[in-house]
C-alpha positions in Angstrom: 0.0 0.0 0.0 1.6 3.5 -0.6 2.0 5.4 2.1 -0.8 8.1 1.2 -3.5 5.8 1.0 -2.6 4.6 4.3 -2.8 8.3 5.5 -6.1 8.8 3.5 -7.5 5.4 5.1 -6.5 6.6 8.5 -7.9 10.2 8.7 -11.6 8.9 7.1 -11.2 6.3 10.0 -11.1 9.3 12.7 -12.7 11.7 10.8 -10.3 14.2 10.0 -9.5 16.0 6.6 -5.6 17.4 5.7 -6.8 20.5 7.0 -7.3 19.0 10.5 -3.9 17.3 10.1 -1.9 20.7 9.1 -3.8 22.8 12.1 -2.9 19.9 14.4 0.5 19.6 13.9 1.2 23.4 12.5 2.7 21.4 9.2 2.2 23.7 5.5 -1.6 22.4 3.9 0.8 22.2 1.3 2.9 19.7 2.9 -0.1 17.6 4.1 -1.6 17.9 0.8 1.2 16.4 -1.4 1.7 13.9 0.9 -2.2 12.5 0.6 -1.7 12.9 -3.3 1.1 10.8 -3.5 3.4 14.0 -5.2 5.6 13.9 -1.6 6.4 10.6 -1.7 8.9 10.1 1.2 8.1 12.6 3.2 11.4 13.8 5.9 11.0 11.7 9.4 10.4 14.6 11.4 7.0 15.0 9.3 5.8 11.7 9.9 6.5 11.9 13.5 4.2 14.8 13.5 1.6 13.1 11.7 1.8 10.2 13.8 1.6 12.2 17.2 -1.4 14.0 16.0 -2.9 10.7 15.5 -1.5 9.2 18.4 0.0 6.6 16.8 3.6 5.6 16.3 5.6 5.9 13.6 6.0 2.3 13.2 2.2 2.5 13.0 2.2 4.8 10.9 4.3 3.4 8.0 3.0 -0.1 8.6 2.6 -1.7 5.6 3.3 0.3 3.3 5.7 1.9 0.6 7.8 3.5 3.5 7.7 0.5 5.7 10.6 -0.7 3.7 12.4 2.3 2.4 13.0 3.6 6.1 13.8 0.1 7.3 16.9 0.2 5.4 18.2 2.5 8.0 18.0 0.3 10.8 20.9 -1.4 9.1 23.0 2.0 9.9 22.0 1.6 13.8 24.8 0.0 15.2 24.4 -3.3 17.6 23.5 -2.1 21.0 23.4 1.9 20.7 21.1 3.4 23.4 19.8 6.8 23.7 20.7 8.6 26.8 17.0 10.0 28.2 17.9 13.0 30.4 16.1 15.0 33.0 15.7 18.0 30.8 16.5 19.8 27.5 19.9 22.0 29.8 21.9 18.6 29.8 21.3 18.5 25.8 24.8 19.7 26.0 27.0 17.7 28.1 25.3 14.0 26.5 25.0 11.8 23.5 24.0 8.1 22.9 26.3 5.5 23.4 28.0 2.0 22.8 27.8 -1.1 24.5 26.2 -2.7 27.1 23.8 -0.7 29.5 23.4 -1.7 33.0 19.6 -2.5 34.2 17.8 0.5 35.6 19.9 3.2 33.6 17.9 5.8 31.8 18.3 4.8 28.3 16.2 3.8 25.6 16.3 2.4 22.3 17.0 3.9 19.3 14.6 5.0 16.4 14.4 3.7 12.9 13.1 7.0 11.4 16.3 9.2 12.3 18.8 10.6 9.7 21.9 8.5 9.9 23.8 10.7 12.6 22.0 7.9 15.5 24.8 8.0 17.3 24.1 11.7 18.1 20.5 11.4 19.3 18.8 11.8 22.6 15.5 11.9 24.4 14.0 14.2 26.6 10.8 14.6 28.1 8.8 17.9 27.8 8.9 19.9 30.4 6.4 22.8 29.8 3.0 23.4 28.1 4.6 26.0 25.6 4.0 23.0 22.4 0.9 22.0 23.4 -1.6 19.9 22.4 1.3 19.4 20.0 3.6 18.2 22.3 2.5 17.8 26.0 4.3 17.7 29.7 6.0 14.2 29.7 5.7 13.6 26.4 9.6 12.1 24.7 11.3 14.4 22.1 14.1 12.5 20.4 16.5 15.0 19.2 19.6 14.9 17.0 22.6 17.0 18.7 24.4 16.6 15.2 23.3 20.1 14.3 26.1 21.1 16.9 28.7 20.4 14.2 30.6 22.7 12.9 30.5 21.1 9.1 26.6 19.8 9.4 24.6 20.3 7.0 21.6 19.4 9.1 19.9 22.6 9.7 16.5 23.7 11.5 13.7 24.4 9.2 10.6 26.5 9.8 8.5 24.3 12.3 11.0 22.0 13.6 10.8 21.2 17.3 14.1 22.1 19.3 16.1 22.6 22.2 17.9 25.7 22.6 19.8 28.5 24.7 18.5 31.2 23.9 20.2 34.1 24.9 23.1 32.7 26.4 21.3 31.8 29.9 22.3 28.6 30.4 19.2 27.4 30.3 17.8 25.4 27.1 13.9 25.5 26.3 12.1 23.4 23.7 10.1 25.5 21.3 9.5 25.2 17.2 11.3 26.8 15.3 10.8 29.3 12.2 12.4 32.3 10.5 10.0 35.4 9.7 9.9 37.0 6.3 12.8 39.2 7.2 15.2 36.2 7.7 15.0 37.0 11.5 14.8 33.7 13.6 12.9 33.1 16.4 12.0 30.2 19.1 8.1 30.3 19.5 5.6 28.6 22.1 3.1 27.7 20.1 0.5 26.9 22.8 -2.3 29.9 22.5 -2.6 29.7 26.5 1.3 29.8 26.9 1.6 32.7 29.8 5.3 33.5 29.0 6.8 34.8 25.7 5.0 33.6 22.7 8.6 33.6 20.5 11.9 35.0 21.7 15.0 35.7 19.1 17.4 33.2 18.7 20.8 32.4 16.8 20.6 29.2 14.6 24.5 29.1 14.7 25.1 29.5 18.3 21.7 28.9 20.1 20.5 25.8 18.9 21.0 22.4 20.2 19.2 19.6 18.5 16.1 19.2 16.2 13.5 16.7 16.7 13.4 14.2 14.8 10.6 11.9 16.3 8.1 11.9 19.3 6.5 9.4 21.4 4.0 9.6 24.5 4.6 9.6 28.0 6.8 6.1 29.2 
């Protein structure tokens, strides 16, 4: 089955149109739309996580059985044997961890690692949401996987307008987890996308210095 039929079969099965899916998620109607008419037809993995959250669904679920099933798969052959992903405590130890090697003793806070990341998975981590700035999007407890590769100095993995992800802004010390976009200016900013959100709805940011992983899937609460 391709994967926009799947899509297709699962919004008539809840009810929902591509509209619903792009005000859910905060994805283009553009995106949502080539992706039900087949015209995007591997869409990137942070995409389908959002898709799948809205849905509440994995993205295993998701892709089950169809076209993508396989064509992501082959990435799981890039994962090497036994990698974990640290899970921290919040999104300000983004910069002192990344996923590791080897055998993990019982009871350490690590999890597995995702099949729908780039290739970088030895660069990714998990964190919990700590606020209600991304909700319904994204709520309190909910794990972010990130990928801390965009830290590199030569990577060519850069934030795009509504990627989830962790950052410093302002040199505080202290990371947040926002979405990300750039206005029509070129100006960047970190936004809380949650209409009740009492704090700053989007504070400036520096996508060379500020930023410290994009999302690149999402799961619910362990």
């Amino acid at each position: 089955m391709k994967f926009s039929e799947k899509l297709q079969q699962l919004l008539s099965e809840q009810g929902l149109t591509g509209y619903a899916v792009s005000k859910g998620t905060g994805l283009p109607k553009s995106t949502i739309s080539r992706i039900l008419n087949g015209e995007a037809s591997k869409p990137r993995s942070s995409t389908l996580a959002e898709i799948a959250a809205f849905l509440g669904i994995t993205t295993i679920e998701l892709t089950n059985g169809t076209d993508l099933q396989e064509s992501y798969s082959r990435k799981l052959g890039k994962i090497k044997k036994g990698l974990r992903v640290p899970l921290l405590d919040s999104p300000t130890e983004a910069a002192y961890f990344s996923a590791i090697e080897g055998d993990v003793p019982v009871g350490s806070d690590f999890l597995p690692p995702i099949p729908f990341s780039n290739d970088n998975n030895n660069e990714l981590i998990a964190i919990p949401m700590n606020s209600e700035a991304l909700s319904p999007r994204i709520k309190i407890g909910d794990i972010v996987y990130f990928d801390t590769h965009i830290t590199e100095p030569d990577s060519e993995f850069k934030a795009k307008n509504g990627d989830v992800v962790i950052a410093f802004p302002d040199n505080t010390g202290c990371a947040v987890i926002r979405e990300f976009y750039k206005d029509d200016l070129g100006k960047a900013w970190l936004r809380a996308t949650n209409p009740s959100w009492p704090g700053d709805k989007a504070v400036p940011c520096n996508p060379t210095k500020d930023l410290a992983g994009i999302a690149v899937s999402f799961a619910g609460k362990l």
